[in-house]
C-alpha positions, 0 to 999 in steps of 0.5 A, spaced: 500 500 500 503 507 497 503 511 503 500 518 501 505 523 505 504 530 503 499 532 508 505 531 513 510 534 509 513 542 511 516 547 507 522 553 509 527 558 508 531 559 514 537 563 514 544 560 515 544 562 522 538 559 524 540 553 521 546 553 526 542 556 532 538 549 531 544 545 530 547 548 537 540 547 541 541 540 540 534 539 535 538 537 529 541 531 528 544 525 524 539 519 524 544 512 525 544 510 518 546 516 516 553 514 512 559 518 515 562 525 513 566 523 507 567 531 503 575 532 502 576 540 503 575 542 495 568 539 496 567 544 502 570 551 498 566 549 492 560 549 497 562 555 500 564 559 493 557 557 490 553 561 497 558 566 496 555 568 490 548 566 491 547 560 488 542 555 490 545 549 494 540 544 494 535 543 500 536 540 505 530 533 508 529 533 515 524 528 519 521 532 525 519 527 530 518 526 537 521 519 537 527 519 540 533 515 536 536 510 540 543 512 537 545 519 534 552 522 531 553 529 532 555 533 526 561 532 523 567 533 529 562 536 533 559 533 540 552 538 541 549 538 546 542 533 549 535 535 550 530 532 553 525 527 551 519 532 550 522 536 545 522 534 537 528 533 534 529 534 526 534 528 524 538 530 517 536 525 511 539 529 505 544 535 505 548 532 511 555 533 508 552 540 506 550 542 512 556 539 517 561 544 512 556 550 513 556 549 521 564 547 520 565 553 518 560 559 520 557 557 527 562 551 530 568 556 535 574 558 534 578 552 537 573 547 533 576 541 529 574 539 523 573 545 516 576 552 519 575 556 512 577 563 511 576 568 506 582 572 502 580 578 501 585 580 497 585 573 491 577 574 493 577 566 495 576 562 500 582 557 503 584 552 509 584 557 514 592 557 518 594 560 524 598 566 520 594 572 522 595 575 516 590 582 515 586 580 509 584 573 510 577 573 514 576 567 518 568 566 516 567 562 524 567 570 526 561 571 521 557 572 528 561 573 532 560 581 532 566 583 537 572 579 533 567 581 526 568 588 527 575 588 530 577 584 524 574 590 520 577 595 523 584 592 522 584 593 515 583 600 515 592 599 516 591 596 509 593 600 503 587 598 500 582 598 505 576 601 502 576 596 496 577 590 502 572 592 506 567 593 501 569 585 499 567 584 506 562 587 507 558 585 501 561 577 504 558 578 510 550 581 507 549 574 502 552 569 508 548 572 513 541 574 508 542 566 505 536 562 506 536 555 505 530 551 503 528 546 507 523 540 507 521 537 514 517 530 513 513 531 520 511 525 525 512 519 520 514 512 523 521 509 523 517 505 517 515 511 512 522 514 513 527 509 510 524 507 505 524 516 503 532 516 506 533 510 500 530 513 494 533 520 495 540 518 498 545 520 493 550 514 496 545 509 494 546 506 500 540 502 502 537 501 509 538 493 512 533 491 517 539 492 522 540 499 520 533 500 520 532 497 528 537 501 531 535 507 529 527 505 532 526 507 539 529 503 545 530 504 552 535 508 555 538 502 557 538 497 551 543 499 545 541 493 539 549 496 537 553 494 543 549 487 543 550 485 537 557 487 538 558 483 544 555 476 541 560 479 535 566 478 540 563 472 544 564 469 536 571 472 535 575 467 538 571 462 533 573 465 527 566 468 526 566 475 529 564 478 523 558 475 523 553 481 520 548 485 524 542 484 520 544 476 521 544 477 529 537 480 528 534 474 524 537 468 529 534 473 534 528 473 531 526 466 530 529 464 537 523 469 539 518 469 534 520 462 530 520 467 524 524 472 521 518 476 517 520 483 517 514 485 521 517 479 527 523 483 527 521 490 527 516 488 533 523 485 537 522 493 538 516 492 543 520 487 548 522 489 555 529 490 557 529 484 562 526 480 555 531 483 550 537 481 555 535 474 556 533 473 548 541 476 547 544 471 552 539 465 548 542 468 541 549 468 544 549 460 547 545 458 541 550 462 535 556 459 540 552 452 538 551 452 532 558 455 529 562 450 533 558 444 530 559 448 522 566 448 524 566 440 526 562 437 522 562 441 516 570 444 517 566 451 515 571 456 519 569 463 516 562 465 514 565 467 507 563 459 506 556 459 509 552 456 503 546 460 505 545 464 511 538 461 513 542 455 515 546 459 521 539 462 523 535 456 523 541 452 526 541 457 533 533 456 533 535 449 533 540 449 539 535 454 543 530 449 543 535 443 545 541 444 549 545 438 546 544 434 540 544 426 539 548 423 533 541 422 530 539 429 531 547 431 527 545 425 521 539 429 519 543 435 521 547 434 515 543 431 511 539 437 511 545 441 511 548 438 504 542 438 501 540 444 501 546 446 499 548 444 493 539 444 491 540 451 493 533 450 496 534 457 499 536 461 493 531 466 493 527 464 497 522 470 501 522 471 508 515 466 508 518 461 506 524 461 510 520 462 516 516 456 515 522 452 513 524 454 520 519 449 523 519 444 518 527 443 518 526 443 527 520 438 525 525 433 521 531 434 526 528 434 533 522 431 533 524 425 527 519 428 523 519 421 518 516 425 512 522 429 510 522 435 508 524 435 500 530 435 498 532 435 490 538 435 490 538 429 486 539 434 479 543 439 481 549 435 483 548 431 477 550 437 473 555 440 478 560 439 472 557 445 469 557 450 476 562 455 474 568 455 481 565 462 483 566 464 491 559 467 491 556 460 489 552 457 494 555 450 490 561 452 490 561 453 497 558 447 498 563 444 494 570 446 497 567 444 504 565 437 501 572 437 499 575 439 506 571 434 509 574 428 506 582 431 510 585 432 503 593 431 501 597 436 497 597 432 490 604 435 490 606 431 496 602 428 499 603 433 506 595 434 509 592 440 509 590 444 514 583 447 512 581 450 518 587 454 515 585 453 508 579 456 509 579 461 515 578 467 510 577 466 502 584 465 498 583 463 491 591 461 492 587 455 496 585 453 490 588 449 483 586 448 476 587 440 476 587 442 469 591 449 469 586 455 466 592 457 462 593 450 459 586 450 456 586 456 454 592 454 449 589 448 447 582 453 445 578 451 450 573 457 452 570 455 459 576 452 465 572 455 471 568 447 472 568 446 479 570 440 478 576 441 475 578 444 482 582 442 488 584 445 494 592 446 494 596 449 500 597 456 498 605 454 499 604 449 493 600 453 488 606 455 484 608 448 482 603 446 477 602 453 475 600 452 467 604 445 467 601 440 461 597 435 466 598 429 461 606 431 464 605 433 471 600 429 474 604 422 471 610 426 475 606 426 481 604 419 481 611 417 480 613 422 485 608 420 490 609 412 489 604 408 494 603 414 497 599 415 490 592 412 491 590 416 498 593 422 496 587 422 490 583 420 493 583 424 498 582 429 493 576 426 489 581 424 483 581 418 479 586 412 480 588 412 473 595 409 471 601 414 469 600 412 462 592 412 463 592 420 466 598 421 460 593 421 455 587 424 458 583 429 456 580 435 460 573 433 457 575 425 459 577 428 466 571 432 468 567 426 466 571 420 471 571 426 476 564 428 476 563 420 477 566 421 483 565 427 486 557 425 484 556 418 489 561 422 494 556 429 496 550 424 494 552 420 501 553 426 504 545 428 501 542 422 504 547 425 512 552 419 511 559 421 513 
């Protein structure tokens, strides 16, 4: 349903010092999701140049509410003072960069950080203010500042040409201070009604998360979801997972509570208690603790660079806030699930309602040994996993590279076992190999090289030693070199047993065909939870 907002909507022209009078009383200021101040000094003198001769800057967009948002920046370098929660405040949601320049350098005070600009009356330009007094360089933050204004004035009458550099002075000093400013104020919209505004008109293009959107909502005094979120952040780091996204602490936080994480769940997360949102954060902590331990265990998963989908990570903590402990049936159907819905994409796409109701259908089948499981096609997609290309944003890939980290494999070049909890802590593509070098096929004109199943995982240190080598001439070397260490090495990697002669003579097209066999019967047992 559109919503129509232009009866709420108010229209101004203040003048720039009743902008910054607004600013310092502490009734404007920047919402949370506000990105940070990022103009460099030339954006700042062009906006400055611009009001000196009276051309229009743009209007700025305020949002006038009596809300209060739980976590506000002040502006730019400047910390404003507080004000209390009767009175409505005005929270920027386009022009802050204009606006922390103009209040940077007309109203903030002399021994301010940030832009400290001055106009030099003699080039008629305005440049970084330095602490070289020099006669004919004004410094603008004096503009309303009367006393150091006319002292200022005064001084020039020294200058042998005092008159044309006061009248530059003077005609500043009427267009700033008789500037006006337009403004449009949205008054008394939601949380909801605005960021949807703040997306479509943010110059950035930054796009509201669901995370963003809550910790701008109002909360209590006492609960900042930010300061939460980053301790289950730290409780997480010593595994590997600290980096774990906002907008994911806020989804497994949903479903623990509402067994959903339609948006609407999660908005209203906001209605909780202090005393409900501290025990919620505790069970979401112990839960997300559980769940990556058993990622980390069972699916050598160390980094959420290769999680497949992030529903499994939710769905997994609601899980574990449900039961403590999980019996070795309870993990079987774990990895089934896991791996199936891994390489079947089953959550590629997938609405929030149908994530939300797979949040119970996957507890059913796990927990309570629902006998009618849920569907799981997995059947087709690793059947053409030939021709999944190797990317790391792929959920197969993903898949992939875990399936292959499970079966503990060798470097095929010596024989010495990886340490994939090194290996796959952090995405390396030096991880990685083309069993059948990129290079080489593109020499031979063969277009397409990327099939994951042309890949294998490779210590970093040992990348260069196939680099674009003829594999009819290094893998045979290989098996020589490995001599009855052979056939362990390779399988371990999921590669044929071929004879020196036979891996001598084949094709790339022959290789992807033998090892898609393989790889095929080796992630269906993992499909069906078989280790």
């Amino acid at each position: 349903m559109r919503t129509n907002i232009s009866g709420r909507l108010g229209t101004d022209t203040p003048l720039i010092k009743d902008l910054i009078g607004d600013i310092k009383k502490g009734e404007i200021k920047i919402p949370q999701f506000q990105r940070k101040f990022v103009w460099k000094e030339p954006q700042a003198l062009n906006l400055l140049d611009s009001i000196s001769n009276n051309y229009p800057v743009g209007s700025l967009l305020l949002w006038k509410t009596q809300s209060k948002l739980a976590v506000e920046r002040n502006i730019g370098d400047f910390k404003l003072p507080e004000t209390d929660d009767l009175s409505p405040t005005n929270y920027v949601l386009d022009g802050q960069q204009r606006l922390t320049v103009i209040y940077s350098c007309f109203g903030a005070n002399d021994e301010d950080n940030g832009f400290s600009i001055a106009y030099d009356l003699e080039k008629e330009e305005f440049v970084q203010n330095s602490e070289e007094m020099k006669v004919t360089l004004f410094p603008l933050r004096w503009i309303y500042q009367t006393t150091k204004l006319l002292n200022f004035r005064t001084g020039l009458v020294s200058h042998n040409n005092a008159t044309k550099l006061q009248e530059r002075l003077d005609s500043l000093i009427d267009i700033v201070t008789n500037y006006r400013i337009p403004v449009v104020t949205l008054k008394d919209l939601t949380v909801e009604e605005v960021c949807p505004i703040f997306e479509r008109i943010n110059s950035s293009g930054t796009r509201l998360s669901t995370y963003d959107l809550m910790v701008a909502a109002t909360w209590s005094q006492q609960f900042n979801l930010n300061n939460e979120a980053e301790e289950i952040a730290e409780a997480l780091m010593p595994k590997g997972f600290g980096d774990i996204s906002g907008d994911t602490i806020l989804k497994c936080m949903s479903a623990i509570n509402f067994q959903s994480i339609k948006r609407e769940h999660i908005l209203s997360l906001r209605n909780l208690t202090k005393s409900q949102m501290d025990s919620l954060v505790d069970r979401t902590k112990t839960a997300l603790l559980k769940s990556v331990d058993l990622l980390s265990t069972e699916f050598k998963l160390y980094s959420w660079d290769y999680l497949p989908y992030e529903a499994i990570v939710v769905i997994l903590s609601y899980i574990f806030s449900r039961k403590k402990t999980l019996d070795s049936d309870d993990v079987t159907r774990v990895r089934q699930w896991f791996w199936a819905s891994s390489f079947s994409q089953r959550y590629r796409g997938a609405s929030d309602s149908f994530l939300s109701s797979d949040i119970i259908n996957i507890t059913s089948f796990i927990i309570e040994k629902q006998l009618d499981s849920p569907s799981f096609d997995f059947e087709s997609s690793i059947a053409n996993l030939k021709n999944v290309l190797f990317r790391s944003n792929n959920s197969s890939t993903r898949a992939y590279v875990l399936a292959l980290a499970c079966m503990n494999p060798q470097n095929i070049t010596n024989g010495a076992r990886i340490d994939t909890s090194d290996a796959l802590s952090v995405y390396n593509r030096k991880q990685f190999h083309h069993i059948y070098p990129q290079a080489y096929l593109k020499r031979l004109g063969i277009p397409e090289t990327n099939s994951i199943i042309n890949i294998c995982i490779l210590a970093a240190s040992e990348n260069n030693f196939i680099s674009d080598q003829n594999p009819n001439e290094y893998i045979p070397n290989l098996i020589n070199s490995l001599g009855e260490r052979y056939e362990p090495v390779f399988s371990s990697n999921l590669l044929p047993i071929l004879s020196k002669e036979e891996y001598s003579k084949l094709s790339y097209e022959g290789f992807l065909e033998l090892r898609t066999e393989i790889v095929y019967a080796y992630v269906k047992k993992l499909c069906l939870g078989e280790k």
